[in-house]
KELUM-53255 format. One record per residue: x, y, z of N, C-alpha, C in turn; residue in three letters. Coordinates in steps of 0.1 Angstrom, whole numbers, padded with zeros to 4 digits, always signed. Example, Ala and Ser with C-alpha at 12.3 -4.5 7.8 and 13.67 -1.06 7.14 Angstrom:
2
+0132-0057+0078+0123-0045+0078+0132-0033+0078ALA +0128-0022+0071+0137-0011+0071+0129+0000+0079SER 
***
This chain:
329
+0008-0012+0000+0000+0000+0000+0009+0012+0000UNK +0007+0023-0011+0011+0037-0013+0013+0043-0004UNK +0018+0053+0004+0014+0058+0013+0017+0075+0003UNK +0006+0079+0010+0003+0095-0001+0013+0104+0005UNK +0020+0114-0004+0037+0123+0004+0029+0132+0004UNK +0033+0138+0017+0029+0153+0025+0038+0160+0023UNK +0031+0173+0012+0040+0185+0011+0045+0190+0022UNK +0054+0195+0020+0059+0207+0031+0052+0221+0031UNK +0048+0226+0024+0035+0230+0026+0025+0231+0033UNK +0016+0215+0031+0006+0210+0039+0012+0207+0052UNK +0024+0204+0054+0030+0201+0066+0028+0215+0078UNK +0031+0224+0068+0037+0236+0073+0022+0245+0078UNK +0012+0242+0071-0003+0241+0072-0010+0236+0087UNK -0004+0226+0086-0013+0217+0094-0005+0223+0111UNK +0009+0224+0110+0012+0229+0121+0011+0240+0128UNK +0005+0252+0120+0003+0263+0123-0007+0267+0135UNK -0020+0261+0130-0029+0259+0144-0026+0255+0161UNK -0017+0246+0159-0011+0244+0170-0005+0250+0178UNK +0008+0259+0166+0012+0267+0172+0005+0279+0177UNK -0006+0287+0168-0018+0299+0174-0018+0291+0187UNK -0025+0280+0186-0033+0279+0198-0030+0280+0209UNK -0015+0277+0211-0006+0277+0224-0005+0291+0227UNK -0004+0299+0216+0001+0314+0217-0012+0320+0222UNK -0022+0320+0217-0036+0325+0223-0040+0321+0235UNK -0035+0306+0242-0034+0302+0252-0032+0308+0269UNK -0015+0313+0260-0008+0319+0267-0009+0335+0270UNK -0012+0337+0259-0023+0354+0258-0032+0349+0266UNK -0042+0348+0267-0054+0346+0277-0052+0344+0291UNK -0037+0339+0295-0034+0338+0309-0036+0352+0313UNK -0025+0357+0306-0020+0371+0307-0029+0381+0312UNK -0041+0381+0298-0049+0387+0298-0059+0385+0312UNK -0060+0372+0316-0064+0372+0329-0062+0378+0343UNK -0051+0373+0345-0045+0378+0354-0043+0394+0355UNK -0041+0400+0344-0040+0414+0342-0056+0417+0345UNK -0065+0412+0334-0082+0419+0345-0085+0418+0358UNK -0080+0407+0364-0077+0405+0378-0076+0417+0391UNK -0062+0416+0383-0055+0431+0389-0059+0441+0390UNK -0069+0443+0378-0078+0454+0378-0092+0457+0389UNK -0096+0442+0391-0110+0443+0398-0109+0448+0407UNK -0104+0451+0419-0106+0461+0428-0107+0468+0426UNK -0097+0481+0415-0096+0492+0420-0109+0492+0406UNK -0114+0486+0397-0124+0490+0388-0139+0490+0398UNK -0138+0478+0405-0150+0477+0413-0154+0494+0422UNK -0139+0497+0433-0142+0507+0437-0148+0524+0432UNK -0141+0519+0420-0148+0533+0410-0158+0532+0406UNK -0161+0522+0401-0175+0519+0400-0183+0521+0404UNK -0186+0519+0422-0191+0519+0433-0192+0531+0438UNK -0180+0540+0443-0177+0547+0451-0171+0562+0439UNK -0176+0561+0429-0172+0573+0420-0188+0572+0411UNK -0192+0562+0400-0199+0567+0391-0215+0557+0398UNK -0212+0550+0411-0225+0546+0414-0231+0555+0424UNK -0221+0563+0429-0226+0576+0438-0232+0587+0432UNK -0226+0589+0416-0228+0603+0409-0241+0596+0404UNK -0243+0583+0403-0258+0579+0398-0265+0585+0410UNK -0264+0579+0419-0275+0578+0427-0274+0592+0430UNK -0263+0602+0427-0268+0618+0435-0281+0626+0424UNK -0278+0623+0411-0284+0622+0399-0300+0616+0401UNK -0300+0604+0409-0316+0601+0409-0321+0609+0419UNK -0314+0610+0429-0321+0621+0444-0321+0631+0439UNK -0318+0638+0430-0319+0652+0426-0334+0655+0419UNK -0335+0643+0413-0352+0642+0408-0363+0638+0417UNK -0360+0638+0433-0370+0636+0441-0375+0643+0451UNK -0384+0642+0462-0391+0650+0467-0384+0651+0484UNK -0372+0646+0484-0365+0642+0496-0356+0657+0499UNK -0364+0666+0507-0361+0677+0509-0365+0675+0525UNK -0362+0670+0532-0362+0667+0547-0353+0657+0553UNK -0354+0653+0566-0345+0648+0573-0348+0631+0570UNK -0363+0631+0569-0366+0621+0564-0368+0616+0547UNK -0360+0605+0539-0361+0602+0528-0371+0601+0522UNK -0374+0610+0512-0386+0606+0499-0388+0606+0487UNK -0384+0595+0484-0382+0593+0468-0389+0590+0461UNK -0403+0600+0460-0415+0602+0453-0403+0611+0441UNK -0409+0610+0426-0400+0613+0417-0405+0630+0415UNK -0400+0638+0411-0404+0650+0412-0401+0659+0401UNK -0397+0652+0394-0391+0656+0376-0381+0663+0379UNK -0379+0681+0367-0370+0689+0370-0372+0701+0379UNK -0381+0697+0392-0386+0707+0398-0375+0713+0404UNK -0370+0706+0415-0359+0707+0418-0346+0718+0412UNK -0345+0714+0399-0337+0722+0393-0346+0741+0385UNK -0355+0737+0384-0366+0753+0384-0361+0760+0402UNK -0365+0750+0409-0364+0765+0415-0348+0766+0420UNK -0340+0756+0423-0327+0757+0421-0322+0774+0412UNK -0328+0774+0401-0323+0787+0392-0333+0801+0395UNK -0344+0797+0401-0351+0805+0407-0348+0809+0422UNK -0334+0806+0426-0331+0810+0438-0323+0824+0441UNK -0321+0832+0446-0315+0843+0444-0300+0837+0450UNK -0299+0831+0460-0284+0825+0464-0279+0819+0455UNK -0284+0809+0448-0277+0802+0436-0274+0810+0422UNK -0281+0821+0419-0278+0833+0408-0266+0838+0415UNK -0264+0843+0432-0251+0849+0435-0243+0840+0430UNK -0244+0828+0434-0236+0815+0429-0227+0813+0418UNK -0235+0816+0408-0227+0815+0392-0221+0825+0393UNK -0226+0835+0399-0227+0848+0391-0204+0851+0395UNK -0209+0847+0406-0194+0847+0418-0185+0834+0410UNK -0183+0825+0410-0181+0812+0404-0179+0817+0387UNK -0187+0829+0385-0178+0828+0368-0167+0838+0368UNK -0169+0850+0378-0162+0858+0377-0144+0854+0385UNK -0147+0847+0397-0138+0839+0406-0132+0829+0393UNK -0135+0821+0389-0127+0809+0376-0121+0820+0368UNK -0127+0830+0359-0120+0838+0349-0105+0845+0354UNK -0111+0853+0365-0100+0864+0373-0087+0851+0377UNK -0093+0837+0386-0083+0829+0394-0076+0823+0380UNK -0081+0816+0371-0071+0811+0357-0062+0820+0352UNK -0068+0835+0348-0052+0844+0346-0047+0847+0354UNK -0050+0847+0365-0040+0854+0377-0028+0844+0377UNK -0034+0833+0383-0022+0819+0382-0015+0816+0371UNK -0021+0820+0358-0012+0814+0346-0002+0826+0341UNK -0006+0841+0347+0004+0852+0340+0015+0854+0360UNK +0009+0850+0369+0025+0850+0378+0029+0835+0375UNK +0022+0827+0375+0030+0814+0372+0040+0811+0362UNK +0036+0818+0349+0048+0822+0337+0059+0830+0342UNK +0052+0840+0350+0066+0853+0349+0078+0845+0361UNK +0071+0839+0371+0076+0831+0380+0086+0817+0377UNK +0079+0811+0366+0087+0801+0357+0100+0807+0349UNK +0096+0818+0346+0105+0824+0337+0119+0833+0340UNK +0115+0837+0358+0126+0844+0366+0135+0830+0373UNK +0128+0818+0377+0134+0810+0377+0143+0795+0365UNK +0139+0799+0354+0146+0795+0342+0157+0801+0338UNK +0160+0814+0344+0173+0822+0338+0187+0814+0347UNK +0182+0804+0353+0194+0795+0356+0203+0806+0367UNK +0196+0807+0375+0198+0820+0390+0207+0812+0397UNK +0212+0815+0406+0220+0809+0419+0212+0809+0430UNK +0211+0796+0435+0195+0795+0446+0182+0789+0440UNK +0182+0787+0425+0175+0785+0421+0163+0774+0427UNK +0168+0760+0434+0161+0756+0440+0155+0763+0454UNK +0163+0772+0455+0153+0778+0474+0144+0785+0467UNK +0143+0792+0455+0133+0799+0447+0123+0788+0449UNK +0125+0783+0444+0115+0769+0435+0108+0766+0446UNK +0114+0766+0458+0107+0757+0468+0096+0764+0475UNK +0104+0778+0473+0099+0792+0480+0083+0789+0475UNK +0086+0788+0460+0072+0794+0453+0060+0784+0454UNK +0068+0773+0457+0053+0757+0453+0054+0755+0473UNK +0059+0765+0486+0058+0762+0495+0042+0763+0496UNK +0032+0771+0489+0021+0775+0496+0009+0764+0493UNK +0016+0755+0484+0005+0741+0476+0009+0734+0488UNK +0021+0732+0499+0018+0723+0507+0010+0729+0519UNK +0006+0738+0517-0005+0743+0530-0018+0735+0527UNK -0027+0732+0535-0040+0728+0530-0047+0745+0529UNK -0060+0742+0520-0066+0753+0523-0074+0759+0530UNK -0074+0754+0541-0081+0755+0559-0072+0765+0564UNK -0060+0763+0560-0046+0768+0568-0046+0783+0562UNK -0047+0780+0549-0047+0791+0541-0055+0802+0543UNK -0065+0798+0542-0081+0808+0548-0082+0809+0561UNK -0081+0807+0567-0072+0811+0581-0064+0825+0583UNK -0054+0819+0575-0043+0832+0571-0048+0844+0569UNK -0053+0841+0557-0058+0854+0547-0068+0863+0556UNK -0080+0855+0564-0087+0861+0568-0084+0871+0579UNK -0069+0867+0582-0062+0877+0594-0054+0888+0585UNK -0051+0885+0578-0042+0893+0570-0050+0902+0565UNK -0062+0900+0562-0070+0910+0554-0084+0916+0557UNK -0086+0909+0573-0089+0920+0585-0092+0934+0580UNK -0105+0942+0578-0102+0949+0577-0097+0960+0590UNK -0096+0955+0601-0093+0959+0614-0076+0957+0616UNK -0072+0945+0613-0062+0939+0615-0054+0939+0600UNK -0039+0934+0605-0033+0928+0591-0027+0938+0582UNK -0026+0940+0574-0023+0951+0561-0031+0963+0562UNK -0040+0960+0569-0049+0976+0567-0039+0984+0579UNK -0032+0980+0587-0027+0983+0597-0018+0997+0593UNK -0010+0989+0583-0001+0993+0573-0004+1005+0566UNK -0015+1006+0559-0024+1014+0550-0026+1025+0563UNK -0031+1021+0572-0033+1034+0582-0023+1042+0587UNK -0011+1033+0586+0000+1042+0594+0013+1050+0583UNK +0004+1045+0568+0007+1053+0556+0000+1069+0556UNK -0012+1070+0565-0024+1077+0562-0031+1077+0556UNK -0038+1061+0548-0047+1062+0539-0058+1062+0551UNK -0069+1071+0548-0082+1074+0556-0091+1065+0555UNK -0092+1056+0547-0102+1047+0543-0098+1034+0537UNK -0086+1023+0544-0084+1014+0535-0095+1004+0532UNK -0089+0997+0527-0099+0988+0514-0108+0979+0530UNK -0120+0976+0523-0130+0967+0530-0125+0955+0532UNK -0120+0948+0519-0115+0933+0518-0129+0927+0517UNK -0126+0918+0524-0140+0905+0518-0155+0908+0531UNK -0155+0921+0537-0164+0924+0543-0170+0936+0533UNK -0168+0941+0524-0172+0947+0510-0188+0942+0507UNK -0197+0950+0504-0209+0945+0493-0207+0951+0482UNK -0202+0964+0476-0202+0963+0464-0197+0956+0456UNK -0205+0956+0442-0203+0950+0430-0202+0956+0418UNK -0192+0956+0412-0185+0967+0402-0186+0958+0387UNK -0190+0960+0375-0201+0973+0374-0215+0963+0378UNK -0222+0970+0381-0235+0965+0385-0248+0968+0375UNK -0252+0958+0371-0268+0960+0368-0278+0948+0368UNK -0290+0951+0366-0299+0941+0374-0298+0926+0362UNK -0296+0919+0367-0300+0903+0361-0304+0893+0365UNK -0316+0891+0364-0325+0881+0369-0327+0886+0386UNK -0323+0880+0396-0329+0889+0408-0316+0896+0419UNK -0306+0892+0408-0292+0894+0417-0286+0905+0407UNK -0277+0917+0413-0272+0922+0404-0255+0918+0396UNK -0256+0920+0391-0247+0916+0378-0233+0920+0380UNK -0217+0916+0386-0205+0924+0379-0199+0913+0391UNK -0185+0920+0395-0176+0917+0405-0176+0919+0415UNK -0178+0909+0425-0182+0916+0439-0166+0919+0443UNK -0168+0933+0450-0149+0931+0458-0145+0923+0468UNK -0157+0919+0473-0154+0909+0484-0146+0897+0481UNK -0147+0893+0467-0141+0884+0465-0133+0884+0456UNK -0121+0894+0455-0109+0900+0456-0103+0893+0466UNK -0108+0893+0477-0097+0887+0486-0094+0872+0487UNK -0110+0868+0485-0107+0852+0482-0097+0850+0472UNK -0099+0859+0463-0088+0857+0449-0077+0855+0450UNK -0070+0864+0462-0057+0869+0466-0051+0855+0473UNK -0061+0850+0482-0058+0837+0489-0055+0827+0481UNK -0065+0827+0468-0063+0813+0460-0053+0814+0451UNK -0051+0823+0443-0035+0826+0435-0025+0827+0445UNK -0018+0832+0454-0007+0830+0463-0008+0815+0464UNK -0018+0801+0468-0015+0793+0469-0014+0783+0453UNK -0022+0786+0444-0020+0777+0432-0011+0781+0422UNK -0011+0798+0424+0002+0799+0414+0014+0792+0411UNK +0022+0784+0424+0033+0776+0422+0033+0769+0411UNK +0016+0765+0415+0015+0750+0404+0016+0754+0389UNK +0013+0762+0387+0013+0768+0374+0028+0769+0373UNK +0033+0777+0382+0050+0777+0377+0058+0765+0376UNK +0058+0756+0382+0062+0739+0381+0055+0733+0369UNK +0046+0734+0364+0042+0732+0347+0049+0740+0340UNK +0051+0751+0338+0055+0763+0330+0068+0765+0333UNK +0076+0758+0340+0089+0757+0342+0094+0744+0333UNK +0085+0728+0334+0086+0719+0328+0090+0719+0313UNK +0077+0733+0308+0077+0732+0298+0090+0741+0288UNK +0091+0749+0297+0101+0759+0292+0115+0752+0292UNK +0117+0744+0302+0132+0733+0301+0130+0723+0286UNK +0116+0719+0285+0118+0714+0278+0117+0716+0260UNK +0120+0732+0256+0123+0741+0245+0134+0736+0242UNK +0140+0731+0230+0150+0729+0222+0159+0738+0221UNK +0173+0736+0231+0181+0751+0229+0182+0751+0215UNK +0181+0746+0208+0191+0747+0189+0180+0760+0183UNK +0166+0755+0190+0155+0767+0186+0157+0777+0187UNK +0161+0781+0202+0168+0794+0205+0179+0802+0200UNK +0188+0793+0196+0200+0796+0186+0200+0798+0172UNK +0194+0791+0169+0184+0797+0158+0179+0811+0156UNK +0169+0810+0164+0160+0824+0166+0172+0837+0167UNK +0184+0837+0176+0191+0850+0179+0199+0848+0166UNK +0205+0837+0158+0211+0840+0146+0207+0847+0138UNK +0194+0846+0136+0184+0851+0127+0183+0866+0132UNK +0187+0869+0140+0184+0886+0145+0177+0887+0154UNK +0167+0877+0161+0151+0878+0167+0157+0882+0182UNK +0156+0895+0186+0160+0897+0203+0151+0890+0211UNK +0153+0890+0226+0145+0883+0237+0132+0882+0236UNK +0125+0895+0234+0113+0898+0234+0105+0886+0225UNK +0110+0888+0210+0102+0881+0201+0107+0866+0200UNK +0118+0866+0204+0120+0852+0210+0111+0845+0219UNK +0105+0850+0226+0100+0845+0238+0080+0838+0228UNK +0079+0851+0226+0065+0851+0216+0064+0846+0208UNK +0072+0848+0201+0069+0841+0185+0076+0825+0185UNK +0087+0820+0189+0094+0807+0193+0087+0801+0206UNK +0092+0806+0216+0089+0797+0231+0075+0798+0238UNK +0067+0808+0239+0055+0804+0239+0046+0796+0229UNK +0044+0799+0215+0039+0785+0211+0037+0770+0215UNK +0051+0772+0219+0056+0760+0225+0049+0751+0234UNK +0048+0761+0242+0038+0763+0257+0023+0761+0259UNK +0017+0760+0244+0002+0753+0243+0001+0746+0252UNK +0006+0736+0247+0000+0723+0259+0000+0721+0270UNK +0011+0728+0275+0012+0729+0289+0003+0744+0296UNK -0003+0749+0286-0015+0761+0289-0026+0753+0289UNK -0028+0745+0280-0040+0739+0280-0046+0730+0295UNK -0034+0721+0296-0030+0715+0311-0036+0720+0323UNK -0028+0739+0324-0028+0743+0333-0042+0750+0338UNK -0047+0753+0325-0064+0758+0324-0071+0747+0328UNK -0069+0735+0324-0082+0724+0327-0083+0722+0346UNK -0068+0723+0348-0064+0717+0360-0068+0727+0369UNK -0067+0741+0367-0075+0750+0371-0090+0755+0373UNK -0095+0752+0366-0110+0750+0364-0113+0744+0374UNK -0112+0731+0372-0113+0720+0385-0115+0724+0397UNK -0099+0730+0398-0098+0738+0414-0111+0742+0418UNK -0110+0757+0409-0119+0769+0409-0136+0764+0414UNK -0139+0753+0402-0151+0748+0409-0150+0740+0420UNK -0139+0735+0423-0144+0726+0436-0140+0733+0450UNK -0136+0748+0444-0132+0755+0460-0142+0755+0471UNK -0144+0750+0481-0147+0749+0494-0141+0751+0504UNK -0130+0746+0512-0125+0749+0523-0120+0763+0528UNK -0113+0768+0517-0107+0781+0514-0119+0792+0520UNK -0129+0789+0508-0140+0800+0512-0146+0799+0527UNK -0151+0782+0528-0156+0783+0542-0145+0784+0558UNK -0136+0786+0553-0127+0792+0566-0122+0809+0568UNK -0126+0813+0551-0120+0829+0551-0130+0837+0552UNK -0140+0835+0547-0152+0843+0547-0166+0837+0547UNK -0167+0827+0542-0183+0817+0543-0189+0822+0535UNK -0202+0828+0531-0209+0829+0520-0209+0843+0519UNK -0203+0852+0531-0207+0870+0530-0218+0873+0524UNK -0220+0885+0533-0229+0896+0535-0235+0897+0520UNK -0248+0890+0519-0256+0893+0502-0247+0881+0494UNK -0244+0872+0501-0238+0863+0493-0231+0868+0481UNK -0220+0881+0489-0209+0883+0476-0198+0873+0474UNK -0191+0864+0488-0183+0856+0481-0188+0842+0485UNK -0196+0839+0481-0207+0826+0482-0204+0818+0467UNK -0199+0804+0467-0198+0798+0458-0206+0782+0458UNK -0212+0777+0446-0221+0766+0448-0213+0752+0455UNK -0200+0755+0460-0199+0737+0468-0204+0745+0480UNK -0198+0758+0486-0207+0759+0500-0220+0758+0497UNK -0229+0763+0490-0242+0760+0488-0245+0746+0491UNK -0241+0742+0483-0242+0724+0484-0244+0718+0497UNK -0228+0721+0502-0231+0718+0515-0244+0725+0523UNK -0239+0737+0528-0252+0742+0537-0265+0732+0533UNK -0265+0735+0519-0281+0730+0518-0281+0714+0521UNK -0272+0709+0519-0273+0694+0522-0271+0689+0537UNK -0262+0694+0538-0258+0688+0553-0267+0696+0566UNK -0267+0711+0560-0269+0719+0573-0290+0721+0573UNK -0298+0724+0559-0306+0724+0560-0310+0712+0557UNK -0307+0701+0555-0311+0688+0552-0318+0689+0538UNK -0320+0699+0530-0322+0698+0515-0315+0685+0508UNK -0316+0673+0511-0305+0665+0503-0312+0667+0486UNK -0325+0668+0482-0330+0669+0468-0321+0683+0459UNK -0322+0691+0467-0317+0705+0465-0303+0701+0461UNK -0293+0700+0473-0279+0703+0473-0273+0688+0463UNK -0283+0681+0460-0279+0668+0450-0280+0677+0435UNK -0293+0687+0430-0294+0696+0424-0279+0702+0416UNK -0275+0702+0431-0265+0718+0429-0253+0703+0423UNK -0251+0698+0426-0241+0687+0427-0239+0684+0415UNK -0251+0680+0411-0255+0677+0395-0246+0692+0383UNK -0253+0702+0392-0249+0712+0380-0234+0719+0380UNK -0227+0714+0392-0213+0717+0394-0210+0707+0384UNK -0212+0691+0384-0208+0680+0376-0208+0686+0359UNK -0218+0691+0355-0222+0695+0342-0211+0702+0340UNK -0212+0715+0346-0201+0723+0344-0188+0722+0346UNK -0184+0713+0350-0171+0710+0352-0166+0701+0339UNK -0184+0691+0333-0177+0681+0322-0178+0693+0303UNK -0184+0705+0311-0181+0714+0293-0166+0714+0292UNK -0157+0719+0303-0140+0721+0302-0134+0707+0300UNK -0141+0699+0308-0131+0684+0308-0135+0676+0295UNK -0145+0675+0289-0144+0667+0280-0140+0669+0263UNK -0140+0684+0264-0133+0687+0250-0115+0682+0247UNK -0113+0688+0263-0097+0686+0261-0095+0668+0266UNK -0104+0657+0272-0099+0646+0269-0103+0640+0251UNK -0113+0648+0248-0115+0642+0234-0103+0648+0225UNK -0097+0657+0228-0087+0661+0218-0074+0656+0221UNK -0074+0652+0231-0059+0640+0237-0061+0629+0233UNK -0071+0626+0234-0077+0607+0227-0076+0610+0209UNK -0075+0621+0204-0072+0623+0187-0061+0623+0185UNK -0058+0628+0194-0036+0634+0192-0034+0621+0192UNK -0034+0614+0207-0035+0595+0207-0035+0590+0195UNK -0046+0592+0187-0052+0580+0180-0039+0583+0167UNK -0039+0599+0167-0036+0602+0153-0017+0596+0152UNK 
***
């Protein structure tokens, strides 16, 4: 009997599968063990990040505005009169002007600060340390501070008096609001009271801006710069036209990361001033709280929670969708 000859080909055929199979095998451990690894800390997020933001999300639709629970559904009532409240209008109103003023403040001393410590100084580290000392304060400690410091009794006005100014500044005991006109039931502009919160929150986040803005500036291509002065280009347009460019992304960074802050400031405010007089430096996490913890509004201050969330995902989600393109691309 013949026996039929096996290409080397068909040989080469038939052995392939065996080999996938071991390989896929051994992939699948991997892949195991690596999901593994993950379940905890996926479970806790799960649970303790987006099963919380659910559930603050369903209580905000309900009728549970007391000490006791009631989670009769209640549509978007909750959020009508949320916008119909004259505290929550101070709210934004404080909260847009506080984010605008606090992101340039920190990103134009944080540059000029990056940039006096980039000239390669002697000391340069006690600088450095000097400037990102006030990010290790918590912000309890901070507003504490400030609140003494800017006394209008005490502190710097002390100073201002024995200058002979007749009238120094109010600080965060101030009600006006510059410029002022009527919108919706609150009036409309800058409260000065919260000037001073401002002053407290840039002395402490500015570092951070300069520790990015230093990163980025080390990491400028000297050959760029050598270039640039060959070419004729002095400091000035060197700096603008070459080295800032540069610096996008690490602006972009510094804005997102700022935002964040700005909406989630709490401790700061409620140690320096609390909500002040006509709710000039009143921001929606103290709202939140008061209304949740202190009047027991849990439907309300879940409300407010919800629309801090919102607002926080207009800034955050454009710039992870444009990092997941840069990614992809």
């Amino acid at each position: 009997m013949e026996k039929t000859p096996v290409l080397a080909s068909q040989s080469a055929t038939i052995a392939k599968p065996s080999v996938a199979y071991h390989k896929k095998k051994k992939f699948s451990w991997d892949k195991m063990w690596s999901f593994l690894t993950l379940v905890p800390s996926l479970a806790a997020v799960l649970i303790f990040v987006y099963g919380f933001l659910g559930w603050t999300g369903y209580v905000s639709f309900t009728k549970w505005n007391s000490i006791l629970p009631d989670y009769q559904l209640w549509g978007f009532k909750n959020y009508q009169i949320l916008f119909q409240d004259y505290r929550f209008q101070s709210d934004l109103r404080n909260l847009l002007f506080f984010t605008v003023f606090f992101i340039l403040a920190c990103m134009v001393v944080g540059l000029f600060l990056a940039i006096l410590v980039d000239q390669k100084i002697k000391g340069e580290n006690i600088f450095r340390n000097i400037f990102l000392f006030p990010m290790a304060l918590s912000f309890i400690v901070t507003g504490v501070v400030w609140q003494w410091l800017l006394n209008p009794k005490t502190g710097v006005n002390l100073i201002f008096e024995a200058l002979g100014a007749s009238h120094p500044p109010a600080w965060y005991t101030s009600t006006r609001i510059v410029p002022s006109f009527h919108v919706g039931q609150i009036q409309f502009g800058l409260p000065i009271a919260m000037i001073a919160v401002l002053i407290a929150s840039v002395w402490q986040m500015s570092g951070f801006a300069m520790a990015l803005y230093l990163s980025g500036l080390r990491a400028v291509p000297e050959e760029i710069k050598e270039a640039a002065h060959v070419d004729g280009a002095n400091g000035w347009k060197t700096f603008w036209r070459i080295i800032f460019p540069q610096l996008r992304p690490v602006t972009v960074t510094v804005v997102i990361i700022l935002v964040q802050s700005s909406m989630k400031t709490f401790d700061l405010v409620y140690a320096m001033t609390g909500p002040g007089n006509g709710y000039v430096t009143d921001l929606p996490s103290l709202d939140m709280f008061t209304t949740t913890f202190q009047a027991n509004q849990y439907a309300q201050g879940s409300a407010i929670a919800i629309v801090m969330f919102v607002l926080m995902m207009i800034f955050v989600i454009p710039y992870l969708w444009n990092s997941l393109r840069k990614e992809g691309q």
